[in-house]
C-alpha positions as CSV (number, residue, x, y, z in Angstrom):
1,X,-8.5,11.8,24.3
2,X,-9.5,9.1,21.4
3,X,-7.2,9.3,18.4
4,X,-7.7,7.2,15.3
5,X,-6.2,6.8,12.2
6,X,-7.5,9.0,9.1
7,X,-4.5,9.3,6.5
8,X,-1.9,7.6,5.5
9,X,0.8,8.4,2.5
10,X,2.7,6.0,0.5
11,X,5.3,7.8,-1.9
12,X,4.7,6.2,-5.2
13,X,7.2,6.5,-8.9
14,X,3.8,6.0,-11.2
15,X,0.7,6.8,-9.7
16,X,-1.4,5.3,-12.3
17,X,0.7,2.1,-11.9
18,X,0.0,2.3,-8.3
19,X,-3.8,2.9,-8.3
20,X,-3.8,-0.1,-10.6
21,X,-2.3,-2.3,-7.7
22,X,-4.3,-0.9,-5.2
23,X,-7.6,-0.3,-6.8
24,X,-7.0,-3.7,-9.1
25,X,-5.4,-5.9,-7.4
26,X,-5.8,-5.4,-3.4
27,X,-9.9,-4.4,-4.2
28,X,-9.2,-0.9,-2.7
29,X,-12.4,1.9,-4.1
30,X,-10.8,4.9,-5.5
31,X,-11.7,8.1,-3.5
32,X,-10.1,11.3,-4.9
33,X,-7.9,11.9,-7.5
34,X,-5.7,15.1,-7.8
35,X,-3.0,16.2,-9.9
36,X,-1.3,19.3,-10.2
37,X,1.7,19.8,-12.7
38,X,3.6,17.0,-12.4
39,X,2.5,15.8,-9.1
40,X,-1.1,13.7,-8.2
41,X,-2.3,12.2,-5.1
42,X,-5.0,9.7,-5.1
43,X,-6.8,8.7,-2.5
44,X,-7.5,5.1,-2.1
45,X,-9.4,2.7,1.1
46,X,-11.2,0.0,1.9
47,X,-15.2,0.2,1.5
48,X,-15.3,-1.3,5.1
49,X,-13.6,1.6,6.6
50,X,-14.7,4.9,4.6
51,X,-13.1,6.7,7.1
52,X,-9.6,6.0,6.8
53,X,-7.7,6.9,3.4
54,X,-4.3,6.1,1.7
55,X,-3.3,8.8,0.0
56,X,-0.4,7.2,-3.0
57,X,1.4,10.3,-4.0
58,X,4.6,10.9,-6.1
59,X,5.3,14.5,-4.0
60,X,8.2,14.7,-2.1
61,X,8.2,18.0,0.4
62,X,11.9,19.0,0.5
63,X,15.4,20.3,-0.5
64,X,16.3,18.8,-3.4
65,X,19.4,16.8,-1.5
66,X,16.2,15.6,0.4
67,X,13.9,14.5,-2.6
68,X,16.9,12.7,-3.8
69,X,17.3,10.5,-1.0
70,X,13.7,9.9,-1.0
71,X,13.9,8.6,-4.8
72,X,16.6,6.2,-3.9
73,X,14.9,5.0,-0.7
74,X,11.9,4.4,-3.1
75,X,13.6,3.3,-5.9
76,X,15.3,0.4,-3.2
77,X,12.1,-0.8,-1.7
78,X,13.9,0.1,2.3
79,X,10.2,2.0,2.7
80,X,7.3,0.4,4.3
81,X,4.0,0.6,2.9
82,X,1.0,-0.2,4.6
83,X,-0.5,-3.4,6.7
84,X,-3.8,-4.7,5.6
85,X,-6.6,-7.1,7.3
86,X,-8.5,-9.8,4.7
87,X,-11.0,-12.5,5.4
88,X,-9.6,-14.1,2.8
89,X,-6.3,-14.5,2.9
90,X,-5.4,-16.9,0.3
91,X,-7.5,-15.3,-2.1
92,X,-6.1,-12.4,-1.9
93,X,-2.4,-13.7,-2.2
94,X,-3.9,-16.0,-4.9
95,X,-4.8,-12.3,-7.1
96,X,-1.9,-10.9,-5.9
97,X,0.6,-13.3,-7.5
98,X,-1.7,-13.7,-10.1
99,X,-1.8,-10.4,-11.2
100,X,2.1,-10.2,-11.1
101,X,2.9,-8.2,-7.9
102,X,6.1,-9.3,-6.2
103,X,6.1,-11.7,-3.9
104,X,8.3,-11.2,-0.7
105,X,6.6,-13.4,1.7
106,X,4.1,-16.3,1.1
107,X,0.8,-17.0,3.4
108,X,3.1,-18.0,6.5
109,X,1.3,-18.6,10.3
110,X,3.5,-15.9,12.6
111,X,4.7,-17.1,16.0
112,X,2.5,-13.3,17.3
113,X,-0.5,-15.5,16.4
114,X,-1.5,-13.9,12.5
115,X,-1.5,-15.6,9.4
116,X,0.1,-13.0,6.3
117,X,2.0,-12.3,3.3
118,X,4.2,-9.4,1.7
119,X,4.5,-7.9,-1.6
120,X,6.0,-4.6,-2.8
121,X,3.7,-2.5,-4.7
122,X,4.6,-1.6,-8.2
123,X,7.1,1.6,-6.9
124,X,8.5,-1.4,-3.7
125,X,6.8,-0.4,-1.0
126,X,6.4,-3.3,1.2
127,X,2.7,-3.8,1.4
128,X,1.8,-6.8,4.2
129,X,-1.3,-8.6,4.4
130,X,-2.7,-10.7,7.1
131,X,-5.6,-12.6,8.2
132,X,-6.5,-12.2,12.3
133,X,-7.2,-15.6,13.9
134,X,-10.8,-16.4,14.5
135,X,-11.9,-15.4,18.0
């Protein structure tokens, strides 16, 4: 059996704020876009990897005691976003903190052997970026 990765969500507040980071800032292409009433997901992913989307959606699938909990989780930053790879690393921390995105983490070399840094996308998920070391 051979899995791999095809979708990924990240719960978003504003998810034309959030295409803006992603498509804007990180370089990611814009896929799909649909909304219905109130709700939209867009899909989002790297050019490199057409096969693999990230799907930044402000629908939360629950009770409402549920979608409340999910708000403030959001609304915190305590959820995780997604991990990406660059060749570039300080470039793309250099647009990142350029284009205002909060910074959690400088470029930093990681004792596991990667160089990366963290920012919270504009809803604060914690989005972390690394660079692999050369092989």
């Amino acid at each position: 059996m051979n899995l791999s990765l095809s979708t990924c969500f990240v719960l978003v507040h504003d998810p034309d704020a959030a295409l803006g980071f992603y498509r804007d800032v990180l370089g990611l292409e814009l896929r799909n876009d649909v909304a219905r009433e109130e709700f939209r997901w867009i899909t989002v992913g790297a050019a490199s990897q057409p096969e693999v989307g990230v799907v930044l959606t402000n629908y939360l699938n629950g009770s409402p005691a549920d979608n409340d909990a999910l708000e403030a989780l959001i609304a915190k930053g305590a959820l995780n976003g997604v991990h990406f790879h660059s060749d570039d690393l300080d470039a793309t921390f250099a647009k990142a903190r350029d284009a205002g995105a909060e910074i959690v983490q400088e470029p930093t070399d990681q004792p596991w052997g990667t160089r990366d840094f963290a920012v919270r996308d504009p809803s604060g998920n914690l989005v972390r970026i690394d660079q692999p070391p050369a092989s």
